[in-house]
TIVO-2410 file (N, C-alpha, C; in nm, 3 decimals):
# residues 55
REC num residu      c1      c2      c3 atome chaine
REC   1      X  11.249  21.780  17.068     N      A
REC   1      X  11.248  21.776  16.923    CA      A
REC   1      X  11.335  21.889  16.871     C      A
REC   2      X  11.400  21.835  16.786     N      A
REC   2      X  11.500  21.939  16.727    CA      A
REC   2      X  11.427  22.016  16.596     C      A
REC   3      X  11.541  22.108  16.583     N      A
REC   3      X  11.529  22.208  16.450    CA      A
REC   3      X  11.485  22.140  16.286     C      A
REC   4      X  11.375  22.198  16.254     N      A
REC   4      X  11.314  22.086  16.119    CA      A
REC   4      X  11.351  22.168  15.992     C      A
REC   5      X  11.442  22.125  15.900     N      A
REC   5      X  11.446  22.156  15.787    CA      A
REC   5      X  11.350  22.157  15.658     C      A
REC   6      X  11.282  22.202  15.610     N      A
REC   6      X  11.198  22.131  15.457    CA      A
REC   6      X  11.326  22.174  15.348     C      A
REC   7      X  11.280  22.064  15.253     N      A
REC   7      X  11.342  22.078  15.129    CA      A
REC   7      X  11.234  22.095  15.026     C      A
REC   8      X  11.223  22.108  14.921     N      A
REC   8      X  11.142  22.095  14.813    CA      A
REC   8      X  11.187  22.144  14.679     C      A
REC   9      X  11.207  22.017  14.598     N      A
REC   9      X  11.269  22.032  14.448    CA      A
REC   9      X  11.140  22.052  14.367     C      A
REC  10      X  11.124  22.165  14.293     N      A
REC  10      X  11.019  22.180  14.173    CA      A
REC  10      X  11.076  22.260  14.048     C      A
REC  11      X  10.955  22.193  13.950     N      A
REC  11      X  10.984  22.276  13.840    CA      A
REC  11      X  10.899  22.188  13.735     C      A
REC  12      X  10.867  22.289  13.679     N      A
REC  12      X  10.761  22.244  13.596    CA      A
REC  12      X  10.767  22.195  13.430     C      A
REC  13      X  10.821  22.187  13.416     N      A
REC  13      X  10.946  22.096  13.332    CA      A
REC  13      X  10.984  21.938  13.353     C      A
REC  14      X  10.934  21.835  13.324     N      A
REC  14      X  10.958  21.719  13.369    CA      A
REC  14      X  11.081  21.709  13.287     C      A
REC  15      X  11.161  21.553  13.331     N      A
REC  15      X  11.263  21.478  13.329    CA      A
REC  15      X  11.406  21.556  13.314     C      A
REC  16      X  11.404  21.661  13.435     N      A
REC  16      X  11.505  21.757  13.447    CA      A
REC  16      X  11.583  21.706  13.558     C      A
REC  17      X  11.524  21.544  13.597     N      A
REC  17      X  11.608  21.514  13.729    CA      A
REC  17      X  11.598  21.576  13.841     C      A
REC  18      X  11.452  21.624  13.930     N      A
REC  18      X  11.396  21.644  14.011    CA      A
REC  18      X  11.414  21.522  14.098     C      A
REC  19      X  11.327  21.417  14.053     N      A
REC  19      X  11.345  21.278  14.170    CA      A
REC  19      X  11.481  21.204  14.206     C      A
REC  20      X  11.565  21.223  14.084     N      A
REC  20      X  11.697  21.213  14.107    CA      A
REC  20      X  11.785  21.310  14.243     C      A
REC  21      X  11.777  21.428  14.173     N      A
REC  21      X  11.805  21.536  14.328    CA      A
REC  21      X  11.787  21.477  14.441     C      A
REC  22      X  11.614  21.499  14.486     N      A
REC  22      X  11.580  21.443  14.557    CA      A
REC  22      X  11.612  21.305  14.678     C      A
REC  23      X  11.603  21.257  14.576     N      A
REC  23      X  11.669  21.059  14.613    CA      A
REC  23      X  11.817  21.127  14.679     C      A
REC  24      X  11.883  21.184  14.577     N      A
REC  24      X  12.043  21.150  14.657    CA      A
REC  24      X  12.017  21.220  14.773     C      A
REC  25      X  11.988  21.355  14.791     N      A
REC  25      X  11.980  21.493  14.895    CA      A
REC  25      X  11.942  21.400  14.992     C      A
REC  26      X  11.821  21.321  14.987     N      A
REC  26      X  11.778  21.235  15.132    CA      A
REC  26      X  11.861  21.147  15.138     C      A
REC  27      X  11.908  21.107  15.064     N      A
REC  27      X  11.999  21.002  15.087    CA      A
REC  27      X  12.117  21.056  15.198     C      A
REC  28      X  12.187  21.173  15.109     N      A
REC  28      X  12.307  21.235  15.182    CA      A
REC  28      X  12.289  21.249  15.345     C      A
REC  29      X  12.174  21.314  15.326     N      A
REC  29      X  12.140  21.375  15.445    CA      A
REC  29      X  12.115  21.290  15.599     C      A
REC  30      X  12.060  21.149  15.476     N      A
REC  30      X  12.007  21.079  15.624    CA      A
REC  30      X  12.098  20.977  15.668     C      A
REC  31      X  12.235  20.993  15.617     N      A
REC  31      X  12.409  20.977  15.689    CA      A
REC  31      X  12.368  21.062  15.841     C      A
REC  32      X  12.360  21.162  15.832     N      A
REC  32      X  12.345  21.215  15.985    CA      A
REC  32      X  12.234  21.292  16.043     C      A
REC  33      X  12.120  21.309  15.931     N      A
REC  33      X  12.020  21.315  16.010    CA      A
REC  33      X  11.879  21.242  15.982     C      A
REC  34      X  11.770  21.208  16.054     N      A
REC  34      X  11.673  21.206  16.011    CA      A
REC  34      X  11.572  21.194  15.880     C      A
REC  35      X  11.574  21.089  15.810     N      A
REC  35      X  11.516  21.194  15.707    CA      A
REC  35      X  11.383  21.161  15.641     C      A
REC  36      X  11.265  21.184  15.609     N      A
REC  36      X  11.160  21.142  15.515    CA      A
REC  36      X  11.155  21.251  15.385     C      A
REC  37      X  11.159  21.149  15.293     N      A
REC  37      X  11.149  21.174  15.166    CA      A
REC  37      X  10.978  21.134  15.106     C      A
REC  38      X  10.939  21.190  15.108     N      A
REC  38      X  10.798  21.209  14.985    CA      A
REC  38      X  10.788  21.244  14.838     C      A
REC  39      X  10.746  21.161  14.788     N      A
REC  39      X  10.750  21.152  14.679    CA      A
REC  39      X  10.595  21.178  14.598     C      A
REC  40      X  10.583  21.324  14.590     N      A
REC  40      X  10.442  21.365  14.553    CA      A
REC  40      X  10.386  21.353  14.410     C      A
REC  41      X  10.483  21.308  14.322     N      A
REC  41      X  10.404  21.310  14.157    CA      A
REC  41      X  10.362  21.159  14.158     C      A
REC  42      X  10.238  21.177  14.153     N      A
REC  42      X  10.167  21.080  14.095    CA      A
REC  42      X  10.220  20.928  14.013     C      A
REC  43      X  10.329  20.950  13.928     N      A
REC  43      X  10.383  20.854  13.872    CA      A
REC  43      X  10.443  20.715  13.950     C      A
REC  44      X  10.506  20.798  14.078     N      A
REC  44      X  10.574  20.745  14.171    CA      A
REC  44      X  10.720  20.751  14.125     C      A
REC  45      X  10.796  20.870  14.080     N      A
REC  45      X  10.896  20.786  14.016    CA      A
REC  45      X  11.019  20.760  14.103     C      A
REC  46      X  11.042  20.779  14.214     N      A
REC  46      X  11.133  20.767  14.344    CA      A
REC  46      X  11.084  20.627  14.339     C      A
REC  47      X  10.982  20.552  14.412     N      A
REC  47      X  10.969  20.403  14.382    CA      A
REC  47      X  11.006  20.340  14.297     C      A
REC  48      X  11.008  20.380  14.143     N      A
REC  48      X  11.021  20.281  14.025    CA      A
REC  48      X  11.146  20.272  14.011     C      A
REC  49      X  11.227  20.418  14.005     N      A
REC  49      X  11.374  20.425  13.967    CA      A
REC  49      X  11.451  20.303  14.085     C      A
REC  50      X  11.455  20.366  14.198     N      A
REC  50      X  11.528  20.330  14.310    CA      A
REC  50      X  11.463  20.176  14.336     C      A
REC  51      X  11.356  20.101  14.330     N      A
REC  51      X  11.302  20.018  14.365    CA      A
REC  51      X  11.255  20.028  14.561     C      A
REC  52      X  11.181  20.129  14.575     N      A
REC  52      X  11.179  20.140  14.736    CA      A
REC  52      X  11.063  20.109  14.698     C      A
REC  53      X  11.010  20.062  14.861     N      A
REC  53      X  10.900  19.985  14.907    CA      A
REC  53      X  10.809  20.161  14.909     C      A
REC  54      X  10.649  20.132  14.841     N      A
REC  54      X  10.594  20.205  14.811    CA      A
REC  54      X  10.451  20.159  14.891     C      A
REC  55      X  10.361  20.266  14.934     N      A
REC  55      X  10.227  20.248  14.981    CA      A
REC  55      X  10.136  20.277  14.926     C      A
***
C-alpha cells in the first residue's frame, strides 16, 4: 500500500464553491491516482450537482 494523501475543503460560509473544488480536485487527481471523494454535508450537494450515484 502506498503513500495516502487527505484533502479537505472547509469553510464555514456556504455557496463559496467548496463541492465544486472538491468534485474537480478528485476528479483531476483520479487521472493518475486513486481516488474517493466524500461528500459530508448533509445536503448531498456533490450528488445533486454532478448527478453521481449516491447511498
Amino acid at each position: 500500500m502506498g503513500k495516502q494523501v487527505r484533502f479537505s475543503i472547509f469553510s464555514f460560509k456556504g455557496g463559496v464553491g467548496k463541492s465544486t473544488i472538491a468534485y474537480f480536485l478528485a476528479r483531476n487527481l483520479s487521472e493518475k491516482y486513486r481516488v474517493l471523494l466524500v461528500d459530508r454535508d448533509y445536503t448531498n450537494t456533490i450528488g445533486k450537482i454532478f448527478g453521481l450515484e449516491t447511498g
